[in-house]
N, C-alpha and C positions, 0 to 999 in steps of 0.2 A: 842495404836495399830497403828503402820503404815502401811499406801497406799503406795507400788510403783511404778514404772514403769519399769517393765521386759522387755520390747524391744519394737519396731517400726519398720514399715515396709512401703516402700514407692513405689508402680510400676507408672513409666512415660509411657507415648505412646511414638514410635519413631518417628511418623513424628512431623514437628514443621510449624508453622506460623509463619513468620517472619516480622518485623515491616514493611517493605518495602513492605510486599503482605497487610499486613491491611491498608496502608497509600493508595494502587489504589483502594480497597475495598472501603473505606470511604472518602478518597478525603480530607483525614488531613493531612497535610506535616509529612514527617517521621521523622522531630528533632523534631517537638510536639510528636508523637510518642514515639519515643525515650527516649526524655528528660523531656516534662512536664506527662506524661504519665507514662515511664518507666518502656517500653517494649522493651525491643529488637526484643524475640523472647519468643514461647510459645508454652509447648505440645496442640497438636490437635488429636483426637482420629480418628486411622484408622478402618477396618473395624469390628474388633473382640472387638475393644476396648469398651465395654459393662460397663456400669456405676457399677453395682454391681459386674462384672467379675471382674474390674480392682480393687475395694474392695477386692474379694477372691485374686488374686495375691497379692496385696500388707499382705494380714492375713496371707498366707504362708510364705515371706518372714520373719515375725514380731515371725511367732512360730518356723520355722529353726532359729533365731538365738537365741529363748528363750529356744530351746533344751527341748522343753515339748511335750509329746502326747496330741493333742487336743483333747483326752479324758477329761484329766486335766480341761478343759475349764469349768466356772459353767454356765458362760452369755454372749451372744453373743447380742451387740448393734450396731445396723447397726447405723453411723455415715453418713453416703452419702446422695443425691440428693433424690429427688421426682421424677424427670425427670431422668427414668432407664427400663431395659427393658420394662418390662409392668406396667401399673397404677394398681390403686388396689392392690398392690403385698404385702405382708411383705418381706423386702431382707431378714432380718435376721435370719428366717429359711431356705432361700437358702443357705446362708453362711454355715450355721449349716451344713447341707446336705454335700456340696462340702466339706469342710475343717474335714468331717467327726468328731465332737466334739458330738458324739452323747447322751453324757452325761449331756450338756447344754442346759437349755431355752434362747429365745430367742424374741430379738422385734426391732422396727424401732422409734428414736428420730428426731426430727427435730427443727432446731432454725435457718434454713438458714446458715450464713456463721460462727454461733456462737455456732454452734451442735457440735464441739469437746469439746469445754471447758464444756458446759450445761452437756455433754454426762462423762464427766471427775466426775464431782461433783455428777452426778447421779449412775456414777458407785461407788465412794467411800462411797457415803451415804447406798447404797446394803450391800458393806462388812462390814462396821461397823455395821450396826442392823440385818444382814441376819448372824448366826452363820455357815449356810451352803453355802453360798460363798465366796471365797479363790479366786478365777483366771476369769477374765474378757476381753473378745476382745471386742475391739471399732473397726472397722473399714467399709469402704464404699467408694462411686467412687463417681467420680462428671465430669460431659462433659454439662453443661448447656452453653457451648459455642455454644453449637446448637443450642440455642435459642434466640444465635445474631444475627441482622439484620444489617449491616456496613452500609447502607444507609440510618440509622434512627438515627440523631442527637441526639432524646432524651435519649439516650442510650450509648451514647460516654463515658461514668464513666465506662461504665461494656466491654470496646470491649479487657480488659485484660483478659474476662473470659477462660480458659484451661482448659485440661483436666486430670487428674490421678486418683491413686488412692492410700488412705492412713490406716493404725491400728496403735493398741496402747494394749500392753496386759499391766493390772494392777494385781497385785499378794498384798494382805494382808500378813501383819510380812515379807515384802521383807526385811526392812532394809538399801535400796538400792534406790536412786532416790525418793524421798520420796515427795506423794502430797500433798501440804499443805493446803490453802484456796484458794476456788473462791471467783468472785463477780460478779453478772450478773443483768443488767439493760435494761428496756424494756419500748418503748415511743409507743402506740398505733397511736399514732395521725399519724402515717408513714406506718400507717399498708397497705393502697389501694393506695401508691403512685408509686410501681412499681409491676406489675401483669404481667403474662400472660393472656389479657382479654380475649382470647376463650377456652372453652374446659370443663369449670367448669359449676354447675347451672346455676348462672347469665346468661351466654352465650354460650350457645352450640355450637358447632365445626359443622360449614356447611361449604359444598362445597365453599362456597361464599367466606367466611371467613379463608378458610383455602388458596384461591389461595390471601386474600388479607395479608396472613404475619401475620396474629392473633392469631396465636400460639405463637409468640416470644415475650422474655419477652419487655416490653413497659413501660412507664414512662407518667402518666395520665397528672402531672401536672408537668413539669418539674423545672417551675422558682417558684414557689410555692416551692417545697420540696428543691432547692437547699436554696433560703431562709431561712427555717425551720431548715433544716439539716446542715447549719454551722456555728447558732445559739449554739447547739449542739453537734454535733457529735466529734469534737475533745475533745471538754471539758467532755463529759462523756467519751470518749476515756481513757483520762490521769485517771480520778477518779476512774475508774474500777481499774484501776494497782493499782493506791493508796491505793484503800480500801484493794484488795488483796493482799498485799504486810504489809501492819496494820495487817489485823485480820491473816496473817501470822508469825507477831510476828518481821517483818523486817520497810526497809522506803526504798525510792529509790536510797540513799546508801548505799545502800546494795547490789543494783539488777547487775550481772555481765555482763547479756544476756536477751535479750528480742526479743521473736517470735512472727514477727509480721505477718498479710498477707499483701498481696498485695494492694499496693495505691498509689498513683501518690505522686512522690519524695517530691515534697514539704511537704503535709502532715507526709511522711515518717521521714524525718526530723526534723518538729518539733515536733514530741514524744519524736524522741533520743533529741532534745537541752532542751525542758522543764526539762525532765526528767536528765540533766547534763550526761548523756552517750554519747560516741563515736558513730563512724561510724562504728570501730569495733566493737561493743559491738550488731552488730544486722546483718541480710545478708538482703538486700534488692534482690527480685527473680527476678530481671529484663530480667532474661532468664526461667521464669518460669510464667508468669502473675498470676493470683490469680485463683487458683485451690480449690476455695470456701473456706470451712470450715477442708480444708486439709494442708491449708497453714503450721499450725504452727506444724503439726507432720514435713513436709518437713524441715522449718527452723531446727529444731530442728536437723532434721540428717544431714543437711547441715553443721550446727554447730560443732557437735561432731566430722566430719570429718575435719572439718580446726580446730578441737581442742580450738576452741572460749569456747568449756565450760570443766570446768573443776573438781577436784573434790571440795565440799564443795560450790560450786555458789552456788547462786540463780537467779534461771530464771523463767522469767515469760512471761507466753506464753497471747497472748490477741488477740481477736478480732471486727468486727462488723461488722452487717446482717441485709439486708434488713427485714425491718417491722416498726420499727427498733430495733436491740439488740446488745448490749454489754457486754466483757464479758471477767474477766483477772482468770488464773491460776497459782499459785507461787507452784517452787518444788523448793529440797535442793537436790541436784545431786552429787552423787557417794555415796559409801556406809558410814554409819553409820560412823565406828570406823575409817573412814581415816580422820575425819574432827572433830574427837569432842577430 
């Protein structure tokens, strides 16, 4: 029985951040910007641009081209931010509501910038043991670039954060785009190293605290986690793709195209050189900064359009999210019978 992917949908905000306004923001020259960074520039959400709205925008755009009545829909998984209109909220009966699928249940996943892929393997485990789902939206917004501070060092890894919004419809016996295996890894010991420290139990959100910046996300131990985390983090990076790309039935010659998110060029680079792939063979978003856990639906429609994939690849979409998690997804792209 196959997963696959019936379409995707991506909405951007129009206004943008430009490396040159974050370099007087934060006092980092703009060819570190630019170049060890690798940002140009980057969506910034204007005033309508609502974290779970721009979710519903991008789900419309993803069922217009899937040419289904979101009747069709069985499961609606919000894919997006914690930081969205209201706390407390489930989006993903908002979604329901708006995109009118009134036939679909519905809920909220979270893995940080690793909730698409988690959110991918959870919706195909649904279709394979649920006889009664057939048709699934992923999608969700992300603008936690509000919750940067440019005058706080500890924080310079994330001042690429942006804003949009991303879906993903997966359809059972597509035939078509087919998902293969994940592989998702998760290190606790990174879990309180980058927090928003007000607002939760630990620390309630007072006046005090909220004129000193305590809402934004912050980075407890900085040289401690950079330590820790590059011990690690590329090296699980590459072995998530690895593993999912095995228990996919392939090896990394194999892989055509790989989506990755956003991260400063050197790292970007040596994925593709470990990995023997091009520069081609991936889009680095440097006019896109990392729009969290939406990155790799973006790559992926960036791809299709410069025609980087093609039919019969194999692409493998990957990421990693603070706490810390990692997390690769291998599809075999265009339909069935053109490739076998």
């Amino acid at each position: 029985m196959n997963i696959g992917i019936l379409s995707t949908g991506v909405y951007l905000p129009e206004l943008r951040m430009t490396a040159e306004e974050i370099s007087a923001q934060s006092n980092i020259p703009v060819n570190i910007i630019k170049g060890k960074m690798g940002v140009i520039e980057k969506p910034i959400p204007a005033k309508y641009d609502h974290t779970v709205q721009m979710g519903i925008w991008a789900a419309h755009k993803a069922i217009a081209k899937a040419k289904i009545d979101p009747k069709q829909i069985d499961v609606i998984i919000y894919i997006g931010e914690e930081h969205k209109e209201y706390p407390l909220w489930t989006a993903a009966i908002k979604m329901q509501e708006e995109l009118g699928a009134s036939n679909a249940w519905a809920f909220d996943v979270q893995l940080r910038c690793g909730t698409t892929i988690m959110a991918m393997k959870v919706a195909k485990s649904l279709m394979l043991t649920d006889e009664s789902i057939h048709t699934v939206l992923l999608a969700g917004g992300y603008r936690n670039s509000d919750l940067i501070d440019y005058h706080n060092e500890r924080t310079r890894f994330m001042f690429n954060l942006a804003a949009g919004g991303g879906a993903m419809i997966l359809q059972k016996n597509l035939n078509e785009n087919t998902v293969l295996e994940a592989e998702m890894m998760t290190d606790g010991s990174f879990s309180e190293d980058v927090v928003v420290p007000a607002g939760g139990t630990k620390q309630p959100l007072t006046a005090e605290l909220l004129a000193q910046g305590a809402y934004r996300l912050d980075v407890l131990d900085p040289e401690g986690m950079k330590m820790r985390l590059e011990e690690k983090s590329l090296n699980n990076f590459i072995k998530v793709i690895r593993s999912s790309l095995a228990k996919s039935g392939y090896s990394e010659q194999d892989l055509k195209y790989i989506a990755m998110l956003h991260m400063k060029r050197s790292a970007h680079n040596y994925v593709l050189n470990t990995l023997g792939l091009s520069a081609a063979q991936s889009i680095y978003l440097e006019r896109y900064g990392h729009i969290g856990q939406l990155d790799q639906i973006l790559s992926l429609e960036l791809a299709l359009h410069e025609n980087k994939v093609q039919q019969g690849d194999i692409v493998t979409l990957v990421s990693a999210g603070i706490g810390y998690a990692w997390g690769a997804i291998t599809i075999k792209w265009g339909k069935e019978h053109a490739y076998e």
